[in-house]
C-alpha positions, 0 to 999 in steps of 0.5 A: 500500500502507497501512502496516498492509498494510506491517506485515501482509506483514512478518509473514508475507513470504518474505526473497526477497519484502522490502518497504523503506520506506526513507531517509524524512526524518522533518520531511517524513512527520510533519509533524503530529506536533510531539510525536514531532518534537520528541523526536528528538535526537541530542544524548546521542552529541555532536550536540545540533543535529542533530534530527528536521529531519536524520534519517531513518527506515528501515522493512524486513521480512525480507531487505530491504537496502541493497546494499554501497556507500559514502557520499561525504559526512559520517559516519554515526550509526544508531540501531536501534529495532525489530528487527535489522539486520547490517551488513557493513562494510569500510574505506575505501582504493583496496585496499577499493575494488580488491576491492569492485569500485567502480561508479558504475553504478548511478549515484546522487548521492553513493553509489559502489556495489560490483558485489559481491551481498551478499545472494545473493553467488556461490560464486566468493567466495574469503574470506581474511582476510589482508594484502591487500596481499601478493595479487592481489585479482583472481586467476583462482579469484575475488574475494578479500574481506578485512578485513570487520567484521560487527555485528548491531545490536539496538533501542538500539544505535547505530552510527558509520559513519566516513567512506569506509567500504563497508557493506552493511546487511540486515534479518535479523529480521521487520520493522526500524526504525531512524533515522540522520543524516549528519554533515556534514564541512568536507572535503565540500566538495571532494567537492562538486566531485567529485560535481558533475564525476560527474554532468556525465559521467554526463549525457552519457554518458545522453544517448546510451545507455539512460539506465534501465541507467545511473540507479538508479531512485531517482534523478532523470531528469538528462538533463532538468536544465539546472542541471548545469553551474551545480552545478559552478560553485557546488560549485567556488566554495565551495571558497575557497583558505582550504581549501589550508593542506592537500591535500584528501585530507589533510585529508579523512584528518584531519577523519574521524580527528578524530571525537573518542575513543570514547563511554562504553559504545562499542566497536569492532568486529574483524575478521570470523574466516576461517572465521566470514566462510564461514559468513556469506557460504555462509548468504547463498547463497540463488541462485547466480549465478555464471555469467550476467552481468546484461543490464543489464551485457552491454548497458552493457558499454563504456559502464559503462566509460568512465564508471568510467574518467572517474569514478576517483579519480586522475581526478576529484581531477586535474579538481578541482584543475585548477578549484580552481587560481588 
């Protein structure tokens, strides 16, 4: 497909029928246009290294999204150019992670996905908007969702993306254009080591069950590479015992808290309201699909497990200090 046809099927495309030309790292795909290239700076919002060679783009029509997920590393910064997109966002914590239902299945280097669909979410739902720590988030009425924050983004906005925060994103005008960035952080490092412990037992756990089930099909057949190991090895080499003055979840914590004040003209974004979360989320129902699990999730079912259970948190942090030992 040229992107004229892109462009033509935007304008015309039923939401259920979205087209994404997503994460395109701009140095690779306009290679011949220094002009453009050389315009693109991140340098007005505190970041003047950061240009074209570190940004991508991102083009959708109608209904094309990202589902809920999390970034391992970095912080973010999206720019909106074109159109409008609506960002979903819950903070970082075991208590978001609980109630999202944290997944490494799909698996995808540095991205932990939620079981929850965002896009076409089940009635089961239940939307309160309370302390969550006062309530069993996974009662036998459904998935309690709380705390959630809902912007829109129109052409000039920019949004900052904290690290550790699930955000699930959605093209909700014709056709969208937007550019990001992610901010590297000393702490990645760390995670580094994590990732690297994840996709070792991912690899395994592929090798004896249906590998297509288990890769997100954006991601790389990791079966075939040899490397993983050594990966491993390097991501815990470069954690040098330097990095101990602090643990590393403390000091992930501070460097994200760190970030600096908000910029002139910026603003932070509430808590969604009970009732406007409803709305949102009974718009959203476009199929219900309460009832059917995904064969996808029927034919995985332990092996999803097992690789959740040896990819928590508690678990890879005990590994990694394990290696990082002297």
């Amino acid at each position: 497909m040229t992107m004229n046809q892109f462009l033509g099927h935007a304008q015309t495309a039923d939401p259920s029928e979205w087209l994404y030309f997503d994460y395109k790292h701009l140095h690779e795909w306009f290679k011949d246009k220094e002009d453009f290239l050389k315009d693109i700076s991140w340098k007005d919002l505190g970041f003047p290294d950061r240009k074209a060679d570190d940004s991508t783009l991102w083009i959708g029509s109608q209904g094309a999204h990202t589902p809920c997920h999390v970034d391992t590393y970095g912080f973010n910064l999206v720019a909106q150019i074109h159109g409008k997109k609506q960002w979903i966002l819950f903070p970082p914590g075991n208590e978001s992670r609980k109630m999202l239902r944290a997944t490494r299945v799909p698996y995808e280097e540095s991205s932990i996905y939620s079981e929850i669909n965002f896009f076409s979410p089940p009635k089961r739902i239940l939307i309160t908007l309370v302390n969550i720590s006062r309530y069993n988030c996974f009662n036998f009425s459904g998935i309690t969702l709380t705390g959630a924050r809902v912007v829109t983004l129109n052409p000039g906005d920019v949004l900052f993306v904290p690290n550790g925060w699930w955000h699930y994103v959605e093209t909700i005008s014709p056709l969208a254009v937007s550019l990001n960035t992610w901010i590297p952080l000393p702490c990645d490092r760390f995670r580094q080591v994590e990732e690297s412990l994840v996709k070792l037992l991912v690899s395994s756990v592929c090798r004896f069950d249906n590998k297509e089930l288990i890769l997100n099909p954006n991601e790389a057949d990791i079966t075939e590479d040899k490397n993983i190991l050594n990966y491993v090895k390097w991501a815990t080499h470069i954690c040098t015992a330097s990095d101990f003055d602090e643990p590393p979840a403390k000091k992930c914590r501070s460097e994200t808290s760190a970030c600096g004040d908000l910029p002139a003209g910026a603003s932070r974004i509430a808590i969604c309201s009970e009732d406007d979360f409803k709305e949102l989320m009974s718009l959203k129902r476009k199929v219900v699909v309460d009832s059917v699990a995904a064969e996808s999730d029927i034919k995985l079912d332990f092996s999803k497990k097992l690789i959740n259970a040896m990819c928590a948190p508690d678990v890879l942090s005990k590994i990694r200090d394990h290696l990082l030992k002297d």
